[in-house]
C-alpha positions in Angstrom: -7.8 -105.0 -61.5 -11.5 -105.3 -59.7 -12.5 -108.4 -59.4 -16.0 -109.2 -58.7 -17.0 -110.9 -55.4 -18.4 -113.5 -56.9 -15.6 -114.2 -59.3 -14.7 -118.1 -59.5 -12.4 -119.2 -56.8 -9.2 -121.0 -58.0 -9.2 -123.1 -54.5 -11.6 -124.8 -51.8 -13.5 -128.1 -51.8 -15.5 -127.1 -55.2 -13.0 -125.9 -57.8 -10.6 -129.7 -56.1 -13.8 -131.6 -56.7 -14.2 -130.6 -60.4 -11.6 -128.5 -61.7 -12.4 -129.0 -65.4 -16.1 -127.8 -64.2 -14.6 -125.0 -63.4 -12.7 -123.8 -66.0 -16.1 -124.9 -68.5 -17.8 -122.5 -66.4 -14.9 -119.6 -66.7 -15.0 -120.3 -70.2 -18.6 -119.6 -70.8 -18.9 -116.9 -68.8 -16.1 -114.7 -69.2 -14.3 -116.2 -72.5 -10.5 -116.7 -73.0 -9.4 -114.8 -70.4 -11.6 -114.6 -66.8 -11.7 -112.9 -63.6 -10.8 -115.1 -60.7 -9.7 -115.3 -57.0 -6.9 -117.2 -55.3 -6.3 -118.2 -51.6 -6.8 -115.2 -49.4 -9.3 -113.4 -52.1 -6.4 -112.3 -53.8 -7.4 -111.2 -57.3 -6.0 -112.6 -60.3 -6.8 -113.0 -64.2 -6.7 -116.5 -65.8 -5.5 -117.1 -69.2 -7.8 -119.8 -70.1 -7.7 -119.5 -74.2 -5.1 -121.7 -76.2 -3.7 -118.5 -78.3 -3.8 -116.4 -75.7 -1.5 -118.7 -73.3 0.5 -118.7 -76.5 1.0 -114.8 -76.8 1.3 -114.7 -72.9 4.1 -117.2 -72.5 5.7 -115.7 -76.4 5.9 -112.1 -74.5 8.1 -112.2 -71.6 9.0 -108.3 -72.4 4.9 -108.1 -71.8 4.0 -110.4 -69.8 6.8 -110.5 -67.0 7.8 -113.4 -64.5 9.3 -111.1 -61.9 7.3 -110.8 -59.4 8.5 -107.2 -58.1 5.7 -105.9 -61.0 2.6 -107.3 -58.9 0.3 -104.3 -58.0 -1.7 -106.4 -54.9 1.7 -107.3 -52.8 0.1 -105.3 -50.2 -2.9 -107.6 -49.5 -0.6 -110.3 -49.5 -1.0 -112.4 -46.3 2.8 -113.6 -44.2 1.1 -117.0 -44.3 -0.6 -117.5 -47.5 0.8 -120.9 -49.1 1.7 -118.9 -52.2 4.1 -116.8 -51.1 7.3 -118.9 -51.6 6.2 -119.1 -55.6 5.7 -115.7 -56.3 7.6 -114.0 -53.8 10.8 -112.3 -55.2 14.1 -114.1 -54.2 16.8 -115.6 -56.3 15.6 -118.0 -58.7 16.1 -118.8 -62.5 12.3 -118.7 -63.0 11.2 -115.6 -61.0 13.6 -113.3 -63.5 13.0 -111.1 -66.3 13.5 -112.0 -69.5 17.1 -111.1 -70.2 18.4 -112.7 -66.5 16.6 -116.0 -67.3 18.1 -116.4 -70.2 21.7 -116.4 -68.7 20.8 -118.0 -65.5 18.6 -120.8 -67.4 21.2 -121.9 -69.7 23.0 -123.0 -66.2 20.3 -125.3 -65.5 20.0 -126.7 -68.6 23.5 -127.6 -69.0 23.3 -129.1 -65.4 20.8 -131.3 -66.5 22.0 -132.2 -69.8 24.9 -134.0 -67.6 22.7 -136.7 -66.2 23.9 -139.9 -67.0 20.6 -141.4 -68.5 22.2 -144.3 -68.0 23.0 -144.7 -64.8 19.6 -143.0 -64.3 17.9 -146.0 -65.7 19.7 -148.2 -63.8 18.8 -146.2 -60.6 15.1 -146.3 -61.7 14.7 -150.0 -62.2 16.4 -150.8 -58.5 14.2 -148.0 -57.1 11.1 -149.5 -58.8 11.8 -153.1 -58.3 12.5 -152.6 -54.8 9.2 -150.6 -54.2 7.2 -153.2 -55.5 9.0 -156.2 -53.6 7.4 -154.3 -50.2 4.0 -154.9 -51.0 3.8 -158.0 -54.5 3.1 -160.9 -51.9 0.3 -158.9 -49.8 -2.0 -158.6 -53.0 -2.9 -154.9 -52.5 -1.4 -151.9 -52.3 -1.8 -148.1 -52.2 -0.1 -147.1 -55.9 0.5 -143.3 -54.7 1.3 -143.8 -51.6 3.5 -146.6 -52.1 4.4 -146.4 -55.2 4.4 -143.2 -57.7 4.7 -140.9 -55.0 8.2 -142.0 -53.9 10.2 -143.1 -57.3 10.9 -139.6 -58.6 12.9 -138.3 -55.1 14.2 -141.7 -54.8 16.2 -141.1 -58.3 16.0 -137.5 -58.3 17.5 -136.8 -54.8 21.0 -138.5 -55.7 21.4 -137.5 -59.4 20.9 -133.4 -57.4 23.7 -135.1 -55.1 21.7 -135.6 -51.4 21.8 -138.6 -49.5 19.4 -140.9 -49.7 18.2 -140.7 -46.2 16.7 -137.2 -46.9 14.8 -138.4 -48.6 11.3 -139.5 -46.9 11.5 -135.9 -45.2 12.4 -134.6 -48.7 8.8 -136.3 -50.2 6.6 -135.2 -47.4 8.0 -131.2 -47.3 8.0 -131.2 -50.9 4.7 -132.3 -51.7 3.3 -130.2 -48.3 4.8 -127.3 -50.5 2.6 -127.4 -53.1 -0.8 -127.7 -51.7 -2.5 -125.1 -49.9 -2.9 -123.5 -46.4 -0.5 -122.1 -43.9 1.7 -125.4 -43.7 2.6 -124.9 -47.3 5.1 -122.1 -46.2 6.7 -124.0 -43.3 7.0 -127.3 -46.0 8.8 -125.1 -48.7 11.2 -123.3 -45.7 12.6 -126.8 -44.5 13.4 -127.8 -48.3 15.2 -124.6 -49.0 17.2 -125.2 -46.1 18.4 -128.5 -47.3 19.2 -127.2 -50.5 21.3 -124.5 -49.3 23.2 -126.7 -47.3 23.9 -128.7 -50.4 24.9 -125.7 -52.6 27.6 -125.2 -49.7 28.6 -128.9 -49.3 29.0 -128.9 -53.1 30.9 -125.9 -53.4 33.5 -126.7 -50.9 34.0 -130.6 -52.4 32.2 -131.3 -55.7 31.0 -134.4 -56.9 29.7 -135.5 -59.9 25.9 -134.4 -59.6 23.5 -131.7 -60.3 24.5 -129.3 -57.5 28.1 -129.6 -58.1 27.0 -128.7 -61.9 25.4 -125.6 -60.8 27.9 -124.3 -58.8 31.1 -124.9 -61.0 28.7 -122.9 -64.0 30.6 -120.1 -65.4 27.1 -118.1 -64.9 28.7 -117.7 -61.1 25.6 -119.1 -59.4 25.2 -117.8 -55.8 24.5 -120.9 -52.9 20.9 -119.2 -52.2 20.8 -119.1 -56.2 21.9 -122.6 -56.6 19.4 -123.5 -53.6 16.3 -122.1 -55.6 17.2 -124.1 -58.4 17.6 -127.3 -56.6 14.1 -126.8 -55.6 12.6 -126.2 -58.6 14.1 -129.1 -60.2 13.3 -131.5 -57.4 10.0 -129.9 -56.8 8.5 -130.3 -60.5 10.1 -133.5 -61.1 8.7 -134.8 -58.0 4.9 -133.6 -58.6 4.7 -133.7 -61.6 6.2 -137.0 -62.6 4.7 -138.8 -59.6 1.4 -137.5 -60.2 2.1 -137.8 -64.0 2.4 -141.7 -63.3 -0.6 -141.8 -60.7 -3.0 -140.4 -63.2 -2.1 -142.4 -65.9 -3.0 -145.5 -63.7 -6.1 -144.1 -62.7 -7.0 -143.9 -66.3 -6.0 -147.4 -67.4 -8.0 -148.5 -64.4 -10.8 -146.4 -64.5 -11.7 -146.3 -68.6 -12.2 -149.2 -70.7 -11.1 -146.7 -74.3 -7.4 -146.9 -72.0 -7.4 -150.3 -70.2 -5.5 -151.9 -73.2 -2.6 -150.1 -71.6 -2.7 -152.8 -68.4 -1.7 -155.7 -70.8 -0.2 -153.4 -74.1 3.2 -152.4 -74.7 5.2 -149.9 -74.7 3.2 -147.8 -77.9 0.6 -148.4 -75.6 1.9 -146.7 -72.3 3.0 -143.9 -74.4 -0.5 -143.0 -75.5 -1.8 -142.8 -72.3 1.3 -140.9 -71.1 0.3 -138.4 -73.7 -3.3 -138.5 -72.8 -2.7 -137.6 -69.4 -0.4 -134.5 -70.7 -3.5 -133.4 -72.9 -6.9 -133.9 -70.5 -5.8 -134.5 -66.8 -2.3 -132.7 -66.4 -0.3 -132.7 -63.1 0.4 -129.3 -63.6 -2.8 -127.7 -63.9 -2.2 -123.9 -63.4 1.1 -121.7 -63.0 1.6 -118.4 -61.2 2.2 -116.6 -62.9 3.5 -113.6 -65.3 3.0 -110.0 -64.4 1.7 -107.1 -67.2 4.4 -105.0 -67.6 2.5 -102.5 -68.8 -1.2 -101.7 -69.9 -2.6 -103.9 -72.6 -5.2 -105.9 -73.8 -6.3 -109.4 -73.7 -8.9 -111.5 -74.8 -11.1 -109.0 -75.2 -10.1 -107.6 -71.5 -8.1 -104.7 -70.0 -4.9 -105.9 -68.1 -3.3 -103.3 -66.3 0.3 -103.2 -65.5 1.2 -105.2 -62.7 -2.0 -107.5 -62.9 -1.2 -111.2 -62.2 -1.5 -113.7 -64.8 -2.2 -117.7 -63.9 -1.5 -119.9 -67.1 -4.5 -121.7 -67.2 -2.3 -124.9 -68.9 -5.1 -127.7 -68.1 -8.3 -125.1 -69.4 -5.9 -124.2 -72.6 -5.5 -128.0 -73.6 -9.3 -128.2 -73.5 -10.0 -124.7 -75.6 -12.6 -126.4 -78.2 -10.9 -123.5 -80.5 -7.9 -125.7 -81.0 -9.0 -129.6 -79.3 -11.2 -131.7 -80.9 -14.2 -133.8 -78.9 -12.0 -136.9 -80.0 -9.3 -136.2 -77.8 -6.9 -137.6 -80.2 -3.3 -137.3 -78.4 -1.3 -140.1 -80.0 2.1 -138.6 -80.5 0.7 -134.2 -79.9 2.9 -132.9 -77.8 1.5 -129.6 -78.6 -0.2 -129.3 -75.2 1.1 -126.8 -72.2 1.3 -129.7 -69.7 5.0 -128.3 -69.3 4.2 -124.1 -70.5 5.7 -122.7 -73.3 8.5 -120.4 -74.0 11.6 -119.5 -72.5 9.9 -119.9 -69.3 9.1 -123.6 -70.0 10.4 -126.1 -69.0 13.6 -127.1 -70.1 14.0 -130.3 -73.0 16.4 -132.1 -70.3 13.8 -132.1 -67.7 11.1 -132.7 -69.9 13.0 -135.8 -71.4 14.2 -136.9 -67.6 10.0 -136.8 -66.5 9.1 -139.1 -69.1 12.0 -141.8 -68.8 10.9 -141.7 -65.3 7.2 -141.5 -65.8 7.4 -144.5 -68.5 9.7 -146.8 -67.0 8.1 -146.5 -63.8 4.2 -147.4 -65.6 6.1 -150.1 -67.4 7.7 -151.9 -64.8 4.5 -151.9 -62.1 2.2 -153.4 -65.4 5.1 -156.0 -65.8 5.2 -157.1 -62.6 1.7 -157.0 -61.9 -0.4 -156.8 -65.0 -3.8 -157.8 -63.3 -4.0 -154.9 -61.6 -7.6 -153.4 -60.7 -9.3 -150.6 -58.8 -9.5 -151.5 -55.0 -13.0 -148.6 -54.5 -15.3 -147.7 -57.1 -13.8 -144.5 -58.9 -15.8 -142.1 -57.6 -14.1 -142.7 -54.0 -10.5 -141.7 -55.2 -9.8 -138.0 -53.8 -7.4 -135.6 -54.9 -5.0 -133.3 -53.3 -5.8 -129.7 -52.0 -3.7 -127.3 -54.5 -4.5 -124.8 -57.2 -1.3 -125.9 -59.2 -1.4 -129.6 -59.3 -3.6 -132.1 -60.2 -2.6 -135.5 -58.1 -4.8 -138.2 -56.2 -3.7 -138.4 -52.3 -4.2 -142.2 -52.5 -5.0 -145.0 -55.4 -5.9 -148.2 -53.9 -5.5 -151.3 -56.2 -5.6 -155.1 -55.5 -3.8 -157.7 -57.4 -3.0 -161.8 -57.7 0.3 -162.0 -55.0 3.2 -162.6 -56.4 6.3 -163.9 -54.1 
C-alpha cells in the first residue's frame, strides 16, 4: 500500500491529546476507510466506518488475523512496541479462521468455569480493602490507587498466580500496552510468568483458569497456554481498569452524568454503557490482514495490507450514531470487536461484574466524591490501543 507522508499518525503527543480529533479529521478527509501511519512510519489502513468494521470483522476468510500475511514485516523494527501483538507466535487470536475456532472454544470454556461467586466475593475484599488505605486521608489518586489495581487483584488468582505477582504483574502489563521500546521488554517478563504457570499447572492442577486450559481436550501447548493467559489478563486488566477510570471521570467531569455519584445501580449502568459507546478503553486493534486483493470503502486493499479496527471512530460513524448519544441499554457498539475474533461472552460478562461492582462500591463508600484539578489537567496514557488516564485525582469528606 503507499501511504502518503503526511498520512495521520496513529501515535505521538497530538493523536494522545485528541484522539476523537483525529479520527473527525480521517473521516473527512479520506472517508470510511483512511490511510494512516503507526509507530516507526509503518503504514497501515484504518477501518474507520461502522459497516465496514462490520464486513471486516464478518470476513475472517478475507480479512485474516494471522499475521504471517503482512506484506511490510521487513520494515519492521526489533524494538518497535508492536511487535509482541502482531508478531506470529502461538496464540488463540493471531490464528486463521479455522484454528481459532478450535483453539477459542478452549478459552471460552476456561472462562465459563469461573466461579462468579466466589469472584464477587474476591472483588468486594479487593475493593473494600483498597479503599480502607486511603478513606481517612480525604484524597486519593482513583487510578492509581484504585481502578488500576482491582482487576489483577481478582484476575491474577482466578488464572491461578499468587498474589504477590501481582504489583510486578500491574506495572509489566500495563508497560505492555503503551508505546516505545519498553513495551517489548514489559510484554517479555509477563510471558515468562505465564509460561511458568502453564508448567506449574500442568504438573499439579488446581482449580483455576490455567489448569482449565491445560486439562482442554484441544491439547493446549504451555507456550500456547502462556499466550492465552496473557491475553486474558492483559484485556481484563486495561480494559476493565480503564473501563472504571473513565466512567469516573465522566461522572465527575459532566453534569448530564453526575447523577451517577448519588444514583443507583440503573444509574452506573448507563454510564458503563456510555463509556463503551463515546470514550472506549479499547480504542483501536491490530489488526486483520487482506488475504487477497479487494476493495474497501471506496479503496484498494491489497493482499497482505494491515488493517487497525478503528472500534472508538466506528462507534462515532454519524451513519449509524445519533448527536444524542443515546446508549441506555445498546450494546451494539465495538468497544469489545465483533466476530469470531471478539471477545468472548465470559469475558465480556467477567469485565462488567468487575467494572460495576468496583464503580458501585467506591460511590458507596464515598459518594461525595469530586475532581481534585480542573479537567483539563487529567493526562492520558501514551498508546495507540487504549484509551486510559495515567492518574485521576479526587478529594473527598474522610471517612474512618
Amino acid at each position: 500500500m503507499n501511504v502518503p507522508r503526511d498520512a495521520e499518525a496513529l501515535f505521538g503527543t497530538r493523536f494522545h491529546r485528541d484522539p476523537a480529533g483525529t479520527y473527525r479529521r480521517l473521516r473527512r478527509e479520506h472517508g470510511a476507510v483512511a490511510p494512516v501511519r503507526l509507530e516507526s512510519g509503518l503504514p497501515a489502513w484504518c477501518v474507520l466506518g461502522y459497516r465496514e468494521l462490520l464486513r471486516v470483522t464478518g470476513a475472517p476468510e478475507l480479512f485474516s488475523r494471522d499475521p504471517r500475511l503482512w506484506n511490510r514485516w521487513h520494515q519492521v523494527p526489533e524494538n518497535w512496541s508492536l511487535r509482541p501483538y502482531v508478531e506470529p507466535r502461538a496464540s488463540t487470536i493471531l490464528t486463521g479462521a479455522a484454528e481459532h475456532r478450535a483453539r477459542g472454544r478452549a478459552v471460552r470454556e476456561a472462562l465459563s468455569g469461573v466461579d462468579v461467586a466466589g469472584l464477587a466475593a474476591r472483588l468486594h475484599e479487593c475493593c473494600d480493602a483498597l479503599i480502607d488505605r486511603f478513606a481517612g486521608r480525604g484524597s486519593a489518586d482513583l487510578v492509581v490507587e484504585y481502578t488500576h489495581r482491582i482487576p489483577l487483584l481478582v484476575m491474577a488468582r482466578i488464572c491461578g498466580l499468587p498474589d504477590g505477582e501481582v504489583p510486578m504483574l500491574t506495572h509489566d502489563v500495563a508497560l505492555s500496552g503503551q508505546e516505545g521500546d519498553e513495551a517489548v521488554g514489559a510484554y517479555e517478563r509477563t510471558m515468562a510468568r505465564m509460561r511458568w504457570l502453564a508448567a506449574e499447572r500442568r504438573a499439579e492442577p488446581a482449580d483455576d483458569l490455567a489448569s482449565r486450559l491445560a486439562e482442554s481436550s484441544v491439547g493446549l501447548t504451555d507456550a500456547e497456554i502462556a499466550a492465552d493467559l496473557f491475553l486474558v489478563l492483559g484485556k481484563a486488566h486495561l480494559t476493565t481498569s480503564d473501563w472504571m477510570a473513565n466512567a469516573l471521570r465522566l461522572m465527575l467531569t459532566d453534569p448530564h452524568f453526575a447523577v451517577g455519584l448519588a444514583g443507583g445501580r440503573n444509574d452506573i449502568a448507563h454510564v458503563l454503557d456510555e463509556v463503551l459507546w463515546a470514550d472506549p478503553p479499547m480504542q483501536n486493534f491490530v489488526g486483520r490482514w487482506a488475504t487477497r486483493d479487494t476493495e474497501l470503502g471506496g479503496r484498494s486493499i491489497r493482499a497482505g495490507d494491515l488493517l487497525v479496527l478503528g472500534l472508538a471512530a466506528a462507534n462515532a460513524d454519524p451513519a449509524v450514531r445519533s448527536r444524542s448519544g443515546a446508549s441506555t441499554g445498546n450494546r451494539a457498539h465495538f468497544a469489545y470487536s465483533h466476530g469470531e475474533h471478539g471477545c468472548p461472552d465470559p469475558a465480556r460478562e467477567l469485565s462488567r461484574v468487575i467494572a460495576s461492582t468496583g464503580v458501585e462500591i467506591l460511590l458507596d463508600r464515598l459518594p461525595d466524591l469530586d475532581l481534585a484539578v480542573p479537567e483539563e489537567d487529567l493526562t492520558w496514557r501514551p498508546s495507540m490501543w487504549m484509551r486510559g488516564l495515567t492518574s485521576l485525582p479526587a478529594h473527598f469528606a474522610a471517612h474512618r
